[in-house]
C-alpha positions in Angstrom: 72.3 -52.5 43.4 70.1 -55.7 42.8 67.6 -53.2 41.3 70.3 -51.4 39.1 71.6 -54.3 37.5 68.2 -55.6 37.0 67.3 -52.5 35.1 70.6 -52.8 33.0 69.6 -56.4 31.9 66.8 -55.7 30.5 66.9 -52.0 29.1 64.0 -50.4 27.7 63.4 -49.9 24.1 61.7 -48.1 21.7 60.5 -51.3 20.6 58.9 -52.4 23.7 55.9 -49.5 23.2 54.1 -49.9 19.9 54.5 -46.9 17.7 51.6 -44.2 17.3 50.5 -43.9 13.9 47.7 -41.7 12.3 44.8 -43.5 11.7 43.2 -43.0 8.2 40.0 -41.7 9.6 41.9 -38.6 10.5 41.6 -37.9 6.6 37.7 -36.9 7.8 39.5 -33.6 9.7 39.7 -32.6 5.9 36.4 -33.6 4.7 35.4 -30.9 7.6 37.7 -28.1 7.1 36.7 -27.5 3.7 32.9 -27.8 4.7 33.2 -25.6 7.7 35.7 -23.0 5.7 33.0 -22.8 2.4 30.3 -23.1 4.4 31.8 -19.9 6.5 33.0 -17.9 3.8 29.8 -18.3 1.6 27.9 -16.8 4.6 31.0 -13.9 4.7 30.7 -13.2 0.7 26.8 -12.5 0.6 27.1 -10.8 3.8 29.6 -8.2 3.4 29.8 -6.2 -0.3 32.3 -6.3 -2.1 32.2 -2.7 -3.1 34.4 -1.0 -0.9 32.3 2.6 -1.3 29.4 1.3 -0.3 27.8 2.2 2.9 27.3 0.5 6.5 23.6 -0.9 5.8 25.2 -4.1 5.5 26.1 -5.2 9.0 22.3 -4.7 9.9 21.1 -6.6 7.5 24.1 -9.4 7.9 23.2 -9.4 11.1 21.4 -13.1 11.3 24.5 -14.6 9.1 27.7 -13.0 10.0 27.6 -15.0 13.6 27.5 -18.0 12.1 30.2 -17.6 9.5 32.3 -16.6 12.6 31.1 -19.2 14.8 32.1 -21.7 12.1 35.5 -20.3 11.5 37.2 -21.5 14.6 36.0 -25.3 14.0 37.5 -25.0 10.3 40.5 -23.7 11.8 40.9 -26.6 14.5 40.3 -29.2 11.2 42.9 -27.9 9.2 45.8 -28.6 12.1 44.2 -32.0 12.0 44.7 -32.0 8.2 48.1 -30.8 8.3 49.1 -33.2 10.9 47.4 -36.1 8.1 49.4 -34.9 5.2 52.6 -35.1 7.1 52.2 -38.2 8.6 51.5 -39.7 4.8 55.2 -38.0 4.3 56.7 -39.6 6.8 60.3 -40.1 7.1 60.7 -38.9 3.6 59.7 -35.4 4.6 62.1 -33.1 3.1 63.2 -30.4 5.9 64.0 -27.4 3.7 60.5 -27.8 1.6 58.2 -29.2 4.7 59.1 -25.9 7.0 57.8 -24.0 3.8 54.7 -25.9 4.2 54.0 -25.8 7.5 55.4 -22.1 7.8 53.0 -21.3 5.6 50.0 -23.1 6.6 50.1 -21.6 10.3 50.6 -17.9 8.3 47.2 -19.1 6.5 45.4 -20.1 8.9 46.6 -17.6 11.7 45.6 -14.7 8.5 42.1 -16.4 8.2 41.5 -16.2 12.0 42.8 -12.3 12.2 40.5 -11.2 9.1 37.4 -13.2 11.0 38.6 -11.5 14.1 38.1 -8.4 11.9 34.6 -8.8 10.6 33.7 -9.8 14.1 34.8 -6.3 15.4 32.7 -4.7 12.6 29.4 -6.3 14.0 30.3 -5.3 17.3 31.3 -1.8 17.0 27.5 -1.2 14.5 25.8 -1.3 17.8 28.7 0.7 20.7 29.8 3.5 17.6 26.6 6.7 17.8 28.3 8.6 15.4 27.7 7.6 11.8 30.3 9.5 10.3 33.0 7.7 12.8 30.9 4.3 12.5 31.3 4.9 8.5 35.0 5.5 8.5 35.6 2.2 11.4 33.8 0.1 8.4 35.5 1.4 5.4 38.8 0.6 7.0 37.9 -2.7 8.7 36.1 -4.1 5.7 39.4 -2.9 3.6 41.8 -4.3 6.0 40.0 -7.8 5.9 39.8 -8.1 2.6 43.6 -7.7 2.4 44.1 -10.0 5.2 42.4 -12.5 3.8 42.0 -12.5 0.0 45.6 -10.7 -1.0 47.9 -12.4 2.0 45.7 -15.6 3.3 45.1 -17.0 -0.1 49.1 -16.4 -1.1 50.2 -18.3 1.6 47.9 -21.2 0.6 49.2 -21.0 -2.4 52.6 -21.5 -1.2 51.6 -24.2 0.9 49.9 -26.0 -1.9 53.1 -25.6 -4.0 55.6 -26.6 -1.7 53.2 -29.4 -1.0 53.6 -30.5 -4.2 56.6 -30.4 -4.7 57.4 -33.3 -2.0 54.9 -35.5 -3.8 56.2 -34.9 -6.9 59.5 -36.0 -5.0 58.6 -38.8 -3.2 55.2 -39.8 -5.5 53.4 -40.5 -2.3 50.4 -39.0 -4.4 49.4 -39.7 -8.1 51.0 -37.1 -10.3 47.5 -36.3 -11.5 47.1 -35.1 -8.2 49.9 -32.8 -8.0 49.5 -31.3 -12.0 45.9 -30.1 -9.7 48.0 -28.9 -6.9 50.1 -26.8 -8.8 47.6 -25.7 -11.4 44.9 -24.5 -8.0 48.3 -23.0 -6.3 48.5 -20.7 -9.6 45.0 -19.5 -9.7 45.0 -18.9 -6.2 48.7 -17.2 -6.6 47.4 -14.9 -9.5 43.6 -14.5 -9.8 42.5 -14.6 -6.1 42.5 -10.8 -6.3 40.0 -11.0 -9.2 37.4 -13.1 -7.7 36.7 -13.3 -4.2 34.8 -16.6 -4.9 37.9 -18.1 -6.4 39.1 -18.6 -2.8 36.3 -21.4 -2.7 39.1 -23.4 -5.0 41.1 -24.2 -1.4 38.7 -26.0 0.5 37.7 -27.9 -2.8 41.3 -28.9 -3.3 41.5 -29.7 0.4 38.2 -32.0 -0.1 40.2 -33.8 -3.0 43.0 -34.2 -1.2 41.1 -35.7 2.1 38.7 -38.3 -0.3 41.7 -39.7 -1.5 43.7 -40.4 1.5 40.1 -41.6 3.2 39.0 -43.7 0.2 42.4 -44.6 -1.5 44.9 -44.5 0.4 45.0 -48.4 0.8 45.8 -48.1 -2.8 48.5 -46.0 -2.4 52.6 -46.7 -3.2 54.9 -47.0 -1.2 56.7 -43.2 -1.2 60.0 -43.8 -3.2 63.1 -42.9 -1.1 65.3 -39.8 -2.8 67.8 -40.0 -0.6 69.5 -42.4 -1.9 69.8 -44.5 1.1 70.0 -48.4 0.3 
């Protein structure tokens, strides 16, 4: 009982433990997704044609590049959690519940769509070598190059887009970033949302907005204000 009332007397608080808190260096998780994601899908784009009627020549002669692109893939992937994780925490209690499960909703869709339509071109370079008819081989490459190309460049990219607007619309809200900053957010998110389909290099305008986004927290977020409370609370 000694050891009970002990206990009670001095009760445990949330104060005793120091809080965790993201450190700014985490903005460098960022810095690398976009590096490892261009860096990946540059290797993908001169590997893989974008003609869909072309023929299966390709996958020999990407032979030396597509392994890389897909061996980068997974660290970009691993990064961009980190990022997420960086942008929220910059948020903080101001997060706004409706528009932040947008967000992340839609950056696990992205990333999880990104991973699938790697998966994809992964299968392709496998099945050149275990497929000995050419005519099934030629049909298994049509399809799989037209299904990853959906995957990624029709569905991917729209769900970045999302991401980057709903993103957007909490700093807007809560001006934890310079409104600069968010006209670029929206103005990317609408390329991405509209043209993406276009260009297959226009995709390269996410991991440069990611870049943006991470130099700033990095290098000026020391600068920063204070994210202005729209809740109304006193």
């Amino acid at each position: 009982m000694a050891q009970v009332s002990g206990i009670m007397d001095n009760p445990v608080t949330y104060e005793t433990y120091p809080q965790l808190t993201t450190p700014r260096a985490a903005a460098v998780a960022g810095i690398l997704f976009s590096l490892l994601f261009a860096a990946s899908l540059v290797l993908l784009r001169i590997s893989i044609p974008e003609d869909l009627t072309g023929g299966t020549e390709w996958i020999a002669q990407a032979s030396g590049r597509l392994p890389i692109a897909l061996a980068l893939m997974p660290f970009a992937g691993v990064s961009f959690l980190w990022f997420i994780g960086v942008i929220r925490d910059r948020l903080g209690e101001l997060e706004d519940r409706f528009v932040a499960t947008v967000f992340f909703g839609s950056s696990l869709l992205f990333i999880g769509m990104v991973f699938v339509a790697m998966a994809i071109a992964g299968a392709l370079v496998a099945s050149a070598s275990l497929t000995p008819s050419e005519a099934i081989h030629r049909d298994i490459v049509l399809f799989g190059r037209a299904l990853m190309f959906q995957i990624s460049n029709v569905y991917a990219l729209r769900m970045a887009a999302v991401l980057m607007m709903s993103l957007g619309t909490m700093w807007f809200r809560t001006h934890a970033m310079p409104r600069w900053l968010v006209i670029v957010t929206y103005v990317v998110a609408g390329v991405l949302l509209l043209v993406v389909s276009l260009s297959l290099w226009v995709t390269l305008l996410f991991p440069a907005w990611v870049l943006l986004v991470s130099v700033y927290v990095l290098f000026l977020g020391n600068r920063r204000q204070e994210p202005k409370d729209i809740r109304g609370e006193e």
